[in-house]
N, CA, C and O atoms as a GROMACS GRO file, in nm:
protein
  408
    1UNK      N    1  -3.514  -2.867  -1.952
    1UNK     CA    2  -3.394  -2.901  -1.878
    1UNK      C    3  -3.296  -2.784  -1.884
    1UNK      O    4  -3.241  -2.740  -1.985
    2UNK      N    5  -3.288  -2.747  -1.776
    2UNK     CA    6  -3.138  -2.628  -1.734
    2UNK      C    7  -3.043  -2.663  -1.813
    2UNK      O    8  -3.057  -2.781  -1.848
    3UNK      N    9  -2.920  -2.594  -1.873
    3UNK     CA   10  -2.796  -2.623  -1.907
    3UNK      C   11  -2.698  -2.550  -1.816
    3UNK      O   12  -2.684  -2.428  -1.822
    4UNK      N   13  -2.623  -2.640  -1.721
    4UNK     CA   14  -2.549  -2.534  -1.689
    4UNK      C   15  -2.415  -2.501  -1.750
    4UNK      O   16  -2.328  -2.585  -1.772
    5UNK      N   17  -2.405  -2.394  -1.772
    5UNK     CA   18  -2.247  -2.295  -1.829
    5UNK      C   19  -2.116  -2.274  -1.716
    5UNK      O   20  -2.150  -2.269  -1.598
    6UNK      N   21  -2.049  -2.268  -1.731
    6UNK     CA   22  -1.897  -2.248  -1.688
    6UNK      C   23  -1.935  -2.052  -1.660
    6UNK      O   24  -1.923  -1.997  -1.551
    7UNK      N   25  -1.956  -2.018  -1.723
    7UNK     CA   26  -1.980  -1.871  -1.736
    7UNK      C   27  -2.106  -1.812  -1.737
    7UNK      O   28  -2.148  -1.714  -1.798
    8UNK      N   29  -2.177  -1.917  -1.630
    8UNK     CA   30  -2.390  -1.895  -1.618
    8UNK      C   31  -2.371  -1.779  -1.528
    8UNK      O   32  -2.264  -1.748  -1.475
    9UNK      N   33  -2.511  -1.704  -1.516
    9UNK     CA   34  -2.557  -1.633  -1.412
    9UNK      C   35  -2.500  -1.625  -1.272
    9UNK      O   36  -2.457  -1.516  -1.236
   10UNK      N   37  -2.496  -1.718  -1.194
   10UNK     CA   38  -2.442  -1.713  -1.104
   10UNK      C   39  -2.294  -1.672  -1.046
   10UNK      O   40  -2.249  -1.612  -0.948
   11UNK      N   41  -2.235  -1.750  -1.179
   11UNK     CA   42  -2.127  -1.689  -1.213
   11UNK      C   43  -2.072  -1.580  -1.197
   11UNK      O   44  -1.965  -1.540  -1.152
   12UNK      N   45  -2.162  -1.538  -1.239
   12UNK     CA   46  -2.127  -1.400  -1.327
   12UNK      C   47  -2.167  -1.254  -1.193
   12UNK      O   48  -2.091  -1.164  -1.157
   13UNK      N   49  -2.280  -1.276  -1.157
   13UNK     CA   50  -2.325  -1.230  -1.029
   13UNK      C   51  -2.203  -1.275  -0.897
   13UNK      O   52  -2.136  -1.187  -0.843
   14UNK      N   53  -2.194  -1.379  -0.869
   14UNK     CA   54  -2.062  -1.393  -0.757
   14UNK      C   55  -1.938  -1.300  -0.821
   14UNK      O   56  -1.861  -1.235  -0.750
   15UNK      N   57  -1.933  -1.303  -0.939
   15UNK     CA   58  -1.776  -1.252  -0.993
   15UNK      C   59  -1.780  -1.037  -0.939
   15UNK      O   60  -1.700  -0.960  -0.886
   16UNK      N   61  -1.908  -1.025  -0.989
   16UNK     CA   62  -1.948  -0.870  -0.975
   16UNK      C   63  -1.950  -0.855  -0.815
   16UNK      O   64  -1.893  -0.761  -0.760
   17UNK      N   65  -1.991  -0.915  -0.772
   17UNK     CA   66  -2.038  -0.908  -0.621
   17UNK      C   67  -1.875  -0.894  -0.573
   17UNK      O   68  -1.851  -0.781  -0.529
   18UNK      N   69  -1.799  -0.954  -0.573
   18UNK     CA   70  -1.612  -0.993  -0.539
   18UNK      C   71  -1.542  -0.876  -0.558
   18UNK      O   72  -1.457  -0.811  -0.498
   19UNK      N   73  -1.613  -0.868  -0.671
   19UNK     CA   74  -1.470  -0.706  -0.721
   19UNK      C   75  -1.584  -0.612  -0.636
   19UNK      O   76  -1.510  -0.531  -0.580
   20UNK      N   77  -1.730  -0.576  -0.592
   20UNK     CA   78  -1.755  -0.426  -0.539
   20UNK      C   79  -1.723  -0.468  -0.397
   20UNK      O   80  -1.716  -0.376  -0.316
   21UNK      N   81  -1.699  -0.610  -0.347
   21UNK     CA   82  -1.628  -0.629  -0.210
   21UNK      C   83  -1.514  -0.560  -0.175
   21UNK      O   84  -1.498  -0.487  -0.077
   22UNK      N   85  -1.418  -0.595  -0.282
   22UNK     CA   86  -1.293  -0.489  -0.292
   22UNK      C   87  -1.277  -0.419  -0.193
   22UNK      O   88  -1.224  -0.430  -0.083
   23UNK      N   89  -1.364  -0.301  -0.283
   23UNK     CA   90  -1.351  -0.135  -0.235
   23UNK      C   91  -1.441  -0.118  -0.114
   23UNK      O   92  -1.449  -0.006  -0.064
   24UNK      N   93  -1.533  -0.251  -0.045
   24UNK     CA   94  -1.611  -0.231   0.069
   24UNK      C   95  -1.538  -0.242   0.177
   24UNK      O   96  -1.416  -0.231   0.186
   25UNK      N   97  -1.629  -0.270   0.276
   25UNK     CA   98  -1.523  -0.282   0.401
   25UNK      C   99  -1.547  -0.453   0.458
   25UNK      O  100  -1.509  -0.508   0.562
   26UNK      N  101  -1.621  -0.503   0.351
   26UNK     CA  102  -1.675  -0.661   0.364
   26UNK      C  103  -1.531  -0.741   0.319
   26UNK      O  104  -1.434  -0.681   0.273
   27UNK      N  105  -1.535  -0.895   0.343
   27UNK     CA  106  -1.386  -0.932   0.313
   27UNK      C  107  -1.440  -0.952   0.134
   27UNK      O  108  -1.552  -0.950   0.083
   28UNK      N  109  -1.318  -0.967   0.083
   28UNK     CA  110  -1.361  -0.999  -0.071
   28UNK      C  111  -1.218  -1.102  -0.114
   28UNK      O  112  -1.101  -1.085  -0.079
   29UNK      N  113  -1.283  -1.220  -0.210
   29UNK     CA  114  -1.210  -1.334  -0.285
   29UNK      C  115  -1.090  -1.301  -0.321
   29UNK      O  116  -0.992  -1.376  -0.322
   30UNK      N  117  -1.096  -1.148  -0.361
   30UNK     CA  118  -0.965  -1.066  -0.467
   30UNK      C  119  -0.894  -0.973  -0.334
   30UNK      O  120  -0.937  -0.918  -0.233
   31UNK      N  121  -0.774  -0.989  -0.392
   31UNK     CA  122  -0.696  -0.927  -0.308
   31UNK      C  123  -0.697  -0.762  -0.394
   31UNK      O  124  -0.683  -0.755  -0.516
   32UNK      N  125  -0.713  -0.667  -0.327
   32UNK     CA  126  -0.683  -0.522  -0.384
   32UNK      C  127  -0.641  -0.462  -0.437
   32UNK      O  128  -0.672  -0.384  -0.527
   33UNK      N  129  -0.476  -0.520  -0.336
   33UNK     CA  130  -0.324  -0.492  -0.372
   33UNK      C  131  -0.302  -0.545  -0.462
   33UNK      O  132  -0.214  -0.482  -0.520
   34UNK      N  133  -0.343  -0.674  -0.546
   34UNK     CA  134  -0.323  -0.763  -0.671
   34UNK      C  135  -0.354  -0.723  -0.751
   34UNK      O  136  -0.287  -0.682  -0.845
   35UNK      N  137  -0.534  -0.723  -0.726
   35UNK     CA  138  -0.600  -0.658  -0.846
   35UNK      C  139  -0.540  -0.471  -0.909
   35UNK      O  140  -0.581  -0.420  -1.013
   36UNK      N  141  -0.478  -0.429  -0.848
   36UNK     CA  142  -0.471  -0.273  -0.864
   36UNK      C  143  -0.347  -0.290  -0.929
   36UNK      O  144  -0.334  -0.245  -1.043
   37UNK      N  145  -0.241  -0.359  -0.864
   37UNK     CA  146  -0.092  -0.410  -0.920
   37UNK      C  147  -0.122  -0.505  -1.047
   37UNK      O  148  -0.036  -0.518  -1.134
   38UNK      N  149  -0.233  -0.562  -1.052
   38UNK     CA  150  -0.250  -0.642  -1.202
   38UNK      C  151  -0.225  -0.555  -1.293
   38UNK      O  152  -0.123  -0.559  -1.362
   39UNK      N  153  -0.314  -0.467  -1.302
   39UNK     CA  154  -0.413  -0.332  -1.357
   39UNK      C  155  -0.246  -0.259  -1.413
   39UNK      O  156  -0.174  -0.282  -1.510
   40UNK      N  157  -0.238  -0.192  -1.328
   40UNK     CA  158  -0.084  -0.102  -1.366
   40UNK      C  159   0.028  -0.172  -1.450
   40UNK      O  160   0.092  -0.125  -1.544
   41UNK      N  161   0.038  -0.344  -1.372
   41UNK     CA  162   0.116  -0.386  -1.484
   41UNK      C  163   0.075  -0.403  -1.596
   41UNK      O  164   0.167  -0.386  -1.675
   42UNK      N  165  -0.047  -0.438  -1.660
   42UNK     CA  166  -0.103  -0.458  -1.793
   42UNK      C  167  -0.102  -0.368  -1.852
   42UNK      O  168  -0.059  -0.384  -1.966
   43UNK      N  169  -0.155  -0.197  -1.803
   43UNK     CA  170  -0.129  -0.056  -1.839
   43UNK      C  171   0.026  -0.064  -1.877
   43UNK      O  172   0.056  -0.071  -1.996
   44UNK      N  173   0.111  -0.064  -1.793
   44UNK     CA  174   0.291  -0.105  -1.840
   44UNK      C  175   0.294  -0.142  -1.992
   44UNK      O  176   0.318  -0.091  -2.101
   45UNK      N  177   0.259  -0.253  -1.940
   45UNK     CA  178   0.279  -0.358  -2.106
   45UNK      C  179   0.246  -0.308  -2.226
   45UNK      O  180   0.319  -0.269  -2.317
   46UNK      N  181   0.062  -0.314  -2.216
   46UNK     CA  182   0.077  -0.210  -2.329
   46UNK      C  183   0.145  -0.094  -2.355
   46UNK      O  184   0.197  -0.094  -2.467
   47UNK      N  185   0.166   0.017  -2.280
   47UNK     CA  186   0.222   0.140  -2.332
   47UNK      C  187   0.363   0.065  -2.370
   47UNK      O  188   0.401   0.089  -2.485
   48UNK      N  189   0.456  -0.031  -2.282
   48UNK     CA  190   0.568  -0.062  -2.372
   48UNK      C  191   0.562  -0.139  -2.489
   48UNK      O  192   0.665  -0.132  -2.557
   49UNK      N  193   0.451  -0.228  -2.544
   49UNK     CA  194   0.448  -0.310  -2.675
   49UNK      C  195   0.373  -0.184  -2.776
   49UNK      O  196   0.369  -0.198  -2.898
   50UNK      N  197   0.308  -0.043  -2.697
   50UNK     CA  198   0.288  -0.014  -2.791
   50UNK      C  199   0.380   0.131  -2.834
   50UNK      O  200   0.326   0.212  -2.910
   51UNK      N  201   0.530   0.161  -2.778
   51UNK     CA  202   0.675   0.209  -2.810
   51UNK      C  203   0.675   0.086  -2.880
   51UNK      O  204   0.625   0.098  -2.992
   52UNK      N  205   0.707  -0.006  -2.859
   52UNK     CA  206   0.818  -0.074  -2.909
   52UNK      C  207   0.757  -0.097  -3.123
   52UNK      O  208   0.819  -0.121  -3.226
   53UNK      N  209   0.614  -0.074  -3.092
   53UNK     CA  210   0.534  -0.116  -3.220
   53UNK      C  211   0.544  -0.014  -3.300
   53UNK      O  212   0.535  -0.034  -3.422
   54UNK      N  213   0.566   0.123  -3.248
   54UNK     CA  214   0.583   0.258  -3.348
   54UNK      C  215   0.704   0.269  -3.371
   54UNK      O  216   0.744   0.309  -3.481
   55UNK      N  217   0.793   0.233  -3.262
   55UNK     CA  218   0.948   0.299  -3.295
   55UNK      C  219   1.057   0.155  -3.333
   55UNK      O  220   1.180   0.156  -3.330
   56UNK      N  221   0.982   0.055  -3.362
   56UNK     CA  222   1.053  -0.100  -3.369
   56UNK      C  223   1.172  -0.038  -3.532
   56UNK      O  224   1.284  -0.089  -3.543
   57UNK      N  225   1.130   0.051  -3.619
   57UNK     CA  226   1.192   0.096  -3.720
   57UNK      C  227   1.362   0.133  -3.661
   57UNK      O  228   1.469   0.078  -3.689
   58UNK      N  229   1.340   0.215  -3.597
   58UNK     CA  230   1.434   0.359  -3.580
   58UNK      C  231   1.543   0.281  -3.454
   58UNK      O  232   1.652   0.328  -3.420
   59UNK      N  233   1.479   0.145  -3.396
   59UNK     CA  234   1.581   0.067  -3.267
   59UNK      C  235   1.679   0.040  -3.296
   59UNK      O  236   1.688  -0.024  -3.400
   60UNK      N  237   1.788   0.068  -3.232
   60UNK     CA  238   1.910  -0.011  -3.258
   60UNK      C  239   1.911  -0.124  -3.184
   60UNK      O  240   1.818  -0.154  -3.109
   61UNK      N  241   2.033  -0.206  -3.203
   61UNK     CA  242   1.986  -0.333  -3.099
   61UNK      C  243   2.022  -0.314  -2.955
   61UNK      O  244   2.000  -0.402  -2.872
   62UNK      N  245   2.082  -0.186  -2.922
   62UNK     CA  246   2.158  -0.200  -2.798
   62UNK      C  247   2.020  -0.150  -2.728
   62UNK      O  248   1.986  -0.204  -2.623
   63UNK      N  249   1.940  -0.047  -2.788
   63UNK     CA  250   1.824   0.017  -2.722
   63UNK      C  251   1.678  -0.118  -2.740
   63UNK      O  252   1.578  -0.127  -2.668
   64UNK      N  253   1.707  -0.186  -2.829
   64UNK     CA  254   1.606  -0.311  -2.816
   64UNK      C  255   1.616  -0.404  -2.697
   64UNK      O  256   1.535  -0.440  -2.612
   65UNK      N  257   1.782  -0.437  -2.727
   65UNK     CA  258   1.825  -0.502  -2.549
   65UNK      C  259   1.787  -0.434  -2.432
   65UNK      O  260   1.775  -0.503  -2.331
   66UNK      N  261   1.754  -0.250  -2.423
   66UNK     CA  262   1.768  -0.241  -2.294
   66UNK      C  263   1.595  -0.229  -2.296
   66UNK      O  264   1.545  -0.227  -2.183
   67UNK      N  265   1.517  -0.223  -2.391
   67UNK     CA  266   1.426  -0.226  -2.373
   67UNK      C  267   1.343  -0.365  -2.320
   67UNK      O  268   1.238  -0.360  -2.257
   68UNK      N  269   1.418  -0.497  -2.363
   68UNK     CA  270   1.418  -0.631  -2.320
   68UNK      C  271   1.435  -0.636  -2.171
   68UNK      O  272   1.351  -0.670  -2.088
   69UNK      N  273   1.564  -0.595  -2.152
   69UNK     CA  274   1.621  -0.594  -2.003
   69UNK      C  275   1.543  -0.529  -1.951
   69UNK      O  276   1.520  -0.582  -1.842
   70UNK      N  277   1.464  -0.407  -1.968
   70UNK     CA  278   1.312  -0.369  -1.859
   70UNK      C  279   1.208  -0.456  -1.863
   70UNK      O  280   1.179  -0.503  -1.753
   71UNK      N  281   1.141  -0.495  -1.955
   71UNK     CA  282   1.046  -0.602  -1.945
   71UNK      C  283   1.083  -0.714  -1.868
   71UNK      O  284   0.998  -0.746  -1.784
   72UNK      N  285   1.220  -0.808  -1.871
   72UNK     CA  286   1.263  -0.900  -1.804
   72UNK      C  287   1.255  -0.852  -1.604
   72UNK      O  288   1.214  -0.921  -1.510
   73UNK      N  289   1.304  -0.734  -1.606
   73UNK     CA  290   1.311  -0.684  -1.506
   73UNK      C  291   1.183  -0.671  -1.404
   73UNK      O  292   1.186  -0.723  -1.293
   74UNK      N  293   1.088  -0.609  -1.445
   74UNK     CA  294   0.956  -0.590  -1.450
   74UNK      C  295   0.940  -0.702  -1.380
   74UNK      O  296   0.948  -0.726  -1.260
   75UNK      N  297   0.906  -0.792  -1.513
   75UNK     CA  298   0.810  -0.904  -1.485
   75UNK      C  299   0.895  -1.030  -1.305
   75UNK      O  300   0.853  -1.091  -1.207
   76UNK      N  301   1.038  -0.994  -1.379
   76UNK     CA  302   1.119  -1.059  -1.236
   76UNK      C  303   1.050  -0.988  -1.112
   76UNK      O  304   1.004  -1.060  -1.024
   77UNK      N  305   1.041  -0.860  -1.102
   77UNK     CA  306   0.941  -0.786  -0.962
   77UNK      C  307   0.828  -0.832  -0.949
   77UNK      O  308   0.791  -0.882  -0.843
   78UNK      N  309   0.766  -0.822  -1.039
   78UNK     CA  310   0.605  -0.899  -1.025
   78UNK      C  311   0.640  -1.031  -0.949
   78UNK      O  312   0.608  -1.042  -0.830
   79UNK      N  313   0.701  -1.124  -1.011
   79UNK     CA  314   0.747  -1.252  -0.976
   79UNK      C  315   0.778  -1.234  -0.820
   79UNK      O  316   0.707  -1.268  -0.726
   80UNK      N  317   0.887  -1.179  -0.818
   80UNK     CA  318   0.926  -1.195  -0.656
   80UNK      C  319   0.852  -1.140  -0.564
   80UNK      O  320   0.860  -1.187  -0.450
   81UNK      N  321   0.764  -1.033  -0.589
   81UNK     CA  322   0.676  -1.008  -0.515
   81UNK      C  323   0.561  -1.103  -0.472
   81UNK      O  324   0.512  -1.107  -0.359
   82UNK      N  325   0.528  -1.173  -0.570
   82UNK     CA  326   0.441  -1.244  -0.559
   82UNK      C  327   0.440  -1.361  -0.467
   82UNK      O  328   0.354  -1.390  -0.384
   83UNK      N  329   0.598  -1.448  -0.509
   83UNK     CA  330   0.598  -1.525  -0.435
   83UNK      C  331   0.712  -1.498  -0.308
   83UNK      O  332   0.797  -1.581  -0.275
   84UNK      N  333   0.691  -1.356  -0.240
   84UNK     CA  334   0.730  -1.304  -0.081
   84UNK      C  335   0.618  -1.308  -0.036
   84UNK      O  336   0.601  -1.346   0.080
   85UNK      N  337   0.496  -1.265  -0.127
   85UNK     CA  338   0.380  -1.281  -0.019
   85UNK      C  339   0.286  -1.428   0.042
   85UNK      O  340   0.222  -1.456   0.144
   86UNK      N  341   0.326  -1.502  -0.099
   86UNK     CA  342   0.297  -1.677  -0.088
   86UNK      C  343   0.370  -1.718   0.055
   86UNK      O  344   0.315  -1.773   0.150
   87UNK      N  345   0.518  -1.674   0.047
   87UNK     CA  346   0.567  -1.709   0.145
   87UNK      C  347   0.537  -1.641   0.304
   87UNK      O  348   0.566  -1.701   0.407
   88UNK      N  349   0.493  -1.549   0.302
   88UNK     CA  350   0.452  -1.492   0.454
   88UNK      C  351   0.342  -1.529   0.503
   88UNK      O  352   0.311  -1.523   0.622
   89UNK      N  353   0.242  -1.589   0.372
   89UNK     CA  354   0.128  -1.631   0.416
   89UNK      C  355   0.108  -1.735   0.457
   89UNK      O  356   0.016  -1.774   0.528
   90UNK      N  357   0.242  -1.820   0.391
   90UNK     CA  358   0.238  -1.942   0.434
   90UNK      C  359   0.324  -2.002   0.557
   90UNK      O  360   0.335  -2.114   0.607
   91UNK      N  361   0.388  -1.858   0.584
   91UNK     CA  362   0.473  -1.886   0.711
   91UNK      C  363   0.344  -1.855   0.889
   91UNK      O  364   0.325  -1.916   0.994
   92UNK      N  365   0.286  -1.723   0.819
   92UNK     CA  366   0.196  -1.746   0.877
   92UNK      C  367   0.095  -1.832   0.939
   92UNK      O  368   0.080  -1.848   1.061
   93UNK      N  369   0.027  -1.887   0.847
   93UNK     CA  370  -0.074  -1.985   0.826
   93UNK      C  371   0.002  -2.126   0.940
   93UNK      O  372  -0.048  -2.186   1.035
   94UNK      N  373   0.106  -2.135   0.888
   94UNK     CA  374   0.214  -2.210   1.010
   94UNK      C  375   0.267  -2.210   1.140
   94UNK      O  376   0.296  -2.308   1.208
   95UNK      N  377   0.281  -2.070   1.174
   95UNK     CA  378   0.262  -2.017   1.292
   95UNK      C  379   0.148  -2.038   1.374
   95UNK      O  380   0.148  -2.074   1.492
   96UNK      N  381   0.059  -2.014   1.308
   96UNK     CA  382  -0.108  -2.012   1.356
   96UNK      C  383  -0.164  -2.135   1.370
   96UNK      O  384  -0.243  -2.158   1.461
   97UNK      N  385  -0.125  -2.234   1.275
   97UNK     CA  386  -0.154  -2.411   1.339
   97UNK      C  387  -0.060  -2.414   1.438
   97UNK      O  388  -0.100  -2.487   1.529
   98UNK      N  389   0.056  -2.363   1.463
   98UNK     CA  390   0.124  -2.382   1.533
   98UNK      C  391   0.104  -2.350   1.706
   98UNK      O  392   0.120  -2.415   1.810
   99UNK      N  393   0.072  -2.252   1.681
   99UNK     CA  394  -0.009  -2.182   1.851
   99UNK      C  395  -0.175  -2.222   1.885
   99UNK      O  396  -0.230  -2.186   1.989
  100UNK      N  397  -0.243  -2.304   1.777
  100UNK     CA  398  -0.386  -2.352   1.830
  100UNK      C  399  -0.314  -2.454   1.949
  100UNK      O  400  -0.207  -2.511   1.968
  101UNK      N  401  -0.468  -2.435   2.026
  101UNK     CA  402  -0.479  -2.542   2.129
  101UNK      C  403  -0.547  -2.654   2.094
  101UNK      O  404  -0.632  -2.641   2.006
  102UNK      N  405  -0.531  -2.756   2.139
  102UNK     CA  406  -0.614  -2.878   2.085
  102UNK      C  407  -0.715  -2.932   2.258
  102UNK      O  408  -0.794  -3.027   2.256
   0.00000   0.00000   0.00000
């Protein structure tokens, strides 16, 4: 008897297949612009948790705050970006039921 996994073969093969869609000219599950903007922000993060982990000694609090106030900042861009594009897609998507013919 088969067991199937959450994380089987198939899985795992559709997941590989998605990301080399990407960079093809085929459509792919993952958006590009996301995946690449994921990527850079996670690169971000670490390099700032790993300042903040060598020099956490030598901070004063005003330079801890402004180092807070960039992360807050940051992550607020990610945020609003994210959901401007929820919203165009979904203004879209509305438009477009909107002009079918029946």
């Amino acid at each position: 008897m088969k067991t199937k996994y959450y994380f089987g073969w198939q899985n795992i093969k559709w997941f590989i297949t998605e990301i080399m869609n990407i960079y093809s000219s085929k459509t792919s599950y993952f958006s590009k612009k996301r995946i690449e903007s994921g990527i850079a922000f996670l690169i971000a993060q670490w390099g700032m948790i790993y300042f903040l982990y060598t020099h956490h000694d030598k901070l004063t609090m005003g330079e801890f705050l402004l180092w807070a106030a960039a992360e807050f900042a940051v992550s607020g861009y990610m945020i609003n970006q994210i959901q401007k594009e929820k919203e165009r897609k979904e203004s879209f998507e509305q438009n477009s039921e909107d002009n079918t013919v029946l």
